[in-house]
C-alpha positions as CSV (number, residue, x, y, z in Angstrom):
1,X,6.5,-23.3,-14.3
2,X,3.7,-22.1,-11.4
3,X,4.8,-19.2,-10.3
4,X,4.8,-18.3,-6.5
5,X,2.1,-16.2,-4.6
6,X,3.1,-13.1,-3.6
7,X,4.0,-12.5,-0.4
8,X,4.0,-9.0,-0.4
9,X,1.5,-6.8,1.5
10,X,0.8,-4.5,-1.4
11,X,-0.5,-7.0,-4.2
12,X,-3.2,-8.1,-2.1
13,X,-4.0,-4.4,-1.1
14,X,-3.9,-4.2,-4.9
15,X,-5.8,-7.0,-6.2
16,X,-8.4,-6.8,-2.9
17,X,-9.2,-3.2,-4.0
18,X,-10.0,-4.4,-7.5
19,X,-11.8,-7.5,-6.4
20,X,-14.1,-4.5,-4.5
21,X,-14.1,-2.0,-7.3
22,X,-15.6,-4.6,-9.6
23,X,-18.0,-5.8,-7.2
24,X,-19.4,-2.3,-7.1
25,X,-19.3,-2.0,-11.2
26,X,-21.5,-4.9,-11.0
27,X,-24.1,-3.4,-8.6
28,X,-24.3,0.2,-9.9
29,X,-25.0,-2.0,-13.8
30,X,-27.8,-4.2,-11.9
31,X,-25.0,-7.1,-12.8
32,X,-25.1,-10.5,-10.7
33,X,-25.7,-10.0,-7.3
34,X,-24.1,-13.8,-6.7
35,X,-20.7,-12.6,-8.2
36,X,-20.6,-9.0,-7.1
37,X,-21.2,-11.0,-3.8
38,X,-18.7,-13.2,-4.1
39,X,-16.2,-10.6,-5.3
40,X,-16.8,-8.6,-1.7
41,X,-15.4,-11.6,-0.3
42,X,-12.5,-11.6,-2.3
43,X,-12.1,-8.6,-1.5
44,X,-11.7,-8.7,2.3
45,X,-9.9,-11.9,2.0
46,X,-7.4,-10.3,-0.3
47,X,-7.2,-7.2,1.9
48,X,-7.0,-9.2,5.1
49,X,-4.4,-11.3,4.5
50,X,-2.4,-8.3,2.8
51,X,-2.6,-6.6,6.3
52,X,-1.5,-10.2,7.6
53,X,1.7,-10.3,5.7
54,X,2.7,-7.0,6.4
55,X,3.3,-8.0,10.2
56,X,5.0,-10.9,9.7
57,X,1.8,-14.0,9.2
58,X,2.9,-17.0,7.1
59,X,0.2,-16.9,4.1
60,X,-2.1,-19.8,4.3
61,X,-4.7,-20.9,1.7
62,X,-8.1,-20.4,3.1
63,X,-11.1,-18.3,2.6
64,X,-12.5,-18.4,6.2
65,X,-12.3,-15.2,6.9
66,X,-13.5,-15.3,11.0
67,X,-10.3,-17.6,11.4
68,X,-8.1,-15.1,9.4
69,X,-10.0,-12.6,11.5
70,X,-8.8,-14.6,14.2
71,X,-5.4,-14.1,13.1
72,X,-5.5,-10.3,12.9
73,X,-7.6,-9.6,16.7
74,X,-4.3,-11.0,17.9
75,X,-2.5,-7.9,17.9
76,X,-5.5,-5.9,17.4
77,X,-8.3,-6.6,19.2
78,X,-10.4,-4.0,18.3
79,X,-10.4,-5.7,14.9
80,X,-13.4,-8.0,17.0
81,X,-15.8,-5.8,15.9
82,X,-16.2,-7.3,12.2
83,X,-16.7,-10.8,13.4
84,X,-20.5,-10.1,12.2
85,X,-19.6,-8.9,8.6
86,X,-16.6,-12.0,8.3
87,X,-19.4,-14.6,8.7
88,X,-21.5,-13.4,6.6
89,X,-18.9,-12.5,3.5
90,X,-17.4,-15.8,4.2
91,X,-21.1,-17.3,3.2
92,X,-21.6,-14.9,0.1
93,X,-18.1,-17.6,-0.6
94,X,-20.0,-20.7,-0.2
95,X,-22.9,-19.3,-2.3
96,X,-20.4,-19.0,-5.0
97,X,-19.3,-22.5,-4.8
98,X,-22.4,-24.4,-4.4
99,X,-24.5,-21.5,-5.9
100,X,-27.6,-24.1,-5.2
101,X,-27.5,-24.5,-1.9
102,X,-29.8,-21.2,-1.6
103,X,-30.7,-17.9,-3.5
104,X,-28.2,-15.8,-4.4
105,X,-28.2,-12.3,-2.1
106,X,-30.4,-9.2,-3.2
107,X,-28.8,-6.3,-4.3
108,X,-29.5,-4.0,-1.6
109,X,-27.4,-7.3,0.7
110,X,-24.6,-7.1,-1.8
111,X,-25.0,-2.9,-1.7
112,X,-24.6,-3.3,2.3
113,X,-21.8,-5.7,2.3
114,X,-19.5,-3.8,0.0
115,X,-20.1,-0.7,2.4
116,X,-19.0,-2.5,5.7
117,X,-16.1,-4.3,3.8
118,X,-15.3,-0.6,2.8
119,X,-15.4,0.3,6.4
120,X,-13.7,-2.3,7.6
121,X,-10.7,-2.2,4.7
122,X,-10.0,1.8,6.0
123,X,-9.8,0.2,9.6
124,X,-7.1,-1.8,8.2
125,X,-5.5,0.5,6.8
126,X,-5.6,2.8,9.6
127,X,-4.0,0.5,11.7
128,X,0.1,0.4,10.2
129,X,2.5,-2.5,10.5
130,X,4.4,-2.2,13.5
């Protein structure tokens, strides 16, 4: 038997916060840039759609993370802000999958990225459920 996702806010808080942990493991050892990359995305997904749940959003199985983004600005714009960094985690995704559509990111990308997920994770977490 499969069992179910989680729907509750806290194991994706969870599993997003290890998802970002390793990523930066992987950097500080001079480890794959493509996976710690890719990781940074799973991150913010993970984290995002924790934040999601927690006000009442119906999970859905995607990795876009503008439209989840989309999702969130809803009932807080101010959220609008990491459009920029959504895009661009959301291709560190696609790099993963079809790692030869291009070269993998540089470490100092990957070193960037984590910091503005990081930034953008505490806005979520500033911002409660209602």
């Amino acid at each position: 038997m499969v069992p179910k996702e989680s729907l509750l806010p806290d194991d994706w808080h969870r599993r997003g916060e290890a998802d970002l942990d390793a990523a930066e493991i992987l950097l500080e050892n001079e480890g794959d840039t493509q996976v710690a990359a890719a990781l940074v995305q799973q991150g913010v997904e993970k984290h995002l759609k924790g934040w999601l749940l927690a006000r009442g959003w119906r999970l859905a199985r995607t990795h876009d993370l503008p439209k989840l983004l989309d999702d969130a600005v809803e009932g807080e714009p101010a959220l609008e802000a990491f459009y920029g960094l959504c895009e661009g985690l959301t291709a560190f995704y696609f790099l993963e999958r079809y790692p030869f559509i291009a070269d993998p990111p540089g470490a100092d990308v990957v070193r960037k990225a984590l910091a503005d997920a990081r930034e953008f994770v505490d806005e979520l977490m500033a911002r409660p459920p209602p």
